[in-house]
C-alpha positions in Angstrom: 8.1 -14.7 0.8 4.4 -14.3 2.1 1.4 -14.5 0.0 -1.8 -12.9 1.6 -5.5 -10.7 0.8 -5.1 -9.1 3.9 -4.6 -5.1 3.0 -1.3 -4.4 4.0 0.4 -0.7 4.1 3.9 -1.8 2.9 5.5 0.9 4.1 3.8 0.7 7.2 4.7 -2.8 7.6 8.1 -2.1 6.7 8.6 -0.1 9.4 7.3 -2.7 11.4 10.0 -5.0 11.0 12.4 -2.2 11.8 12.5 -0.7 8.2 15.0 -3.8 6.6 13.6 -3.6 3.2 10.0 -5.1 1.4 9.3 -5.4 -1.9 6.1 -6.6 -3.3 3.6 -7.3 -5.8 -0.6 -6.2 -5.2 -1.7 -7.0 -8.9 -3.9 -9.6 -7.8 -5.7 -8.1 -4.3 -6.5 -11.7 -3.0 -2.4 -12.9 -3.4 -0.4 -10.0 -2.6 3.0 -11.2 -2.6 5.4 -9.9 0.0 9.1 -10.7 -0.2 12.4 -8.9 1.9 14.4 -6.9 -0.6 17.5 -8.0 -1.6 20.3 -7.5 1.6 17.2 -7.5 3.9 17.8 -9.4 6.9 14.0 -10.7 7.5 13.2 -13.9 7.6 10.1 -15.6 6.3 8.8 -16.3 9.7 9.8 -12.5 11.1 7.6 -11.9 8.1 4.4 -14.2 8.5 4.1 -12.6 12.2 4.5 -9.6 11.2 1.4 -9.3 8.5 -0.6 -11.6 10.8 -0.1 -8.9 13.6 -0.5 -5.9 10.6 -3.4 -3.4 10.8 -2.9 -0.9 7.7 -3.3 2.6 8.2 -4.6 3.6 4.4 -4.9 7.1 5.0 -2.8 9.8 2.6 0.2 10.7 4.8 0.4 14.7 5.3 3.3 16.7 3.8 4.7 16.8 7.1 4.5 12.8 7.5 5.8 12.7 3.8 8.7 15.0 4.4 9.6 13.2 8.0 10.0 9.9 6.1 13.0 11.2 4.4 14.2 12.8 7.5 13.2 16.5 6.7 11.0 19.0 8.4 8.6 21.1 7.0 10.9 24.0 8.6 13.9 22.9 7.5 12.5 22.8 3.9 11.2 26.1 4.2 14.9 27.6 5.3 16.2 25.2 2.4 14.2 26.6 -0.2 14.7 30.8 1.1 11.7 30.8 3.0 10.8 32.7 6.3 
């Protein structure tokens, strides 16, 4: 478990650690607390480097970007769903 008021982009920094599992909790901005999920193999220390070495990307991801994430292209939906 890491507490920190850095901004973090959980999924970003997720995918960081080689996309294991985070969970967390951003109600209070100055102690965001950041955990592995349960079955996550992270330790705490894998953790701390990894949000001291974090720079969040905050931008809105793209359809594209949102549709990769689950391992699907924008193409392949469109053949999914009947489309040319």
């Amino acid at each position: 478990m890491a507490i920190t008021s850095k901004e973090i982009n959980l999924v970003q920094l997720d995918k960081e650690l080689g996309s294991k599992g985070l969970i967390a909790n951003f109600e209070n901005p100055e102690a965001k607390l950041i955990k592995a999920a349960d079955g996550s193999d992270v330790t705490e220390e894998q953790l701390e480097v990894a949000i001291a070495a974090h720079q969040a990307v905050l931008s809105e991801p793209t359809v594209a970007e949102k549709l990769a994430s689950v391992g699907l292209s924008l193409d392949e939906l469109r053949a999914a769903l009947g489309g040319n």
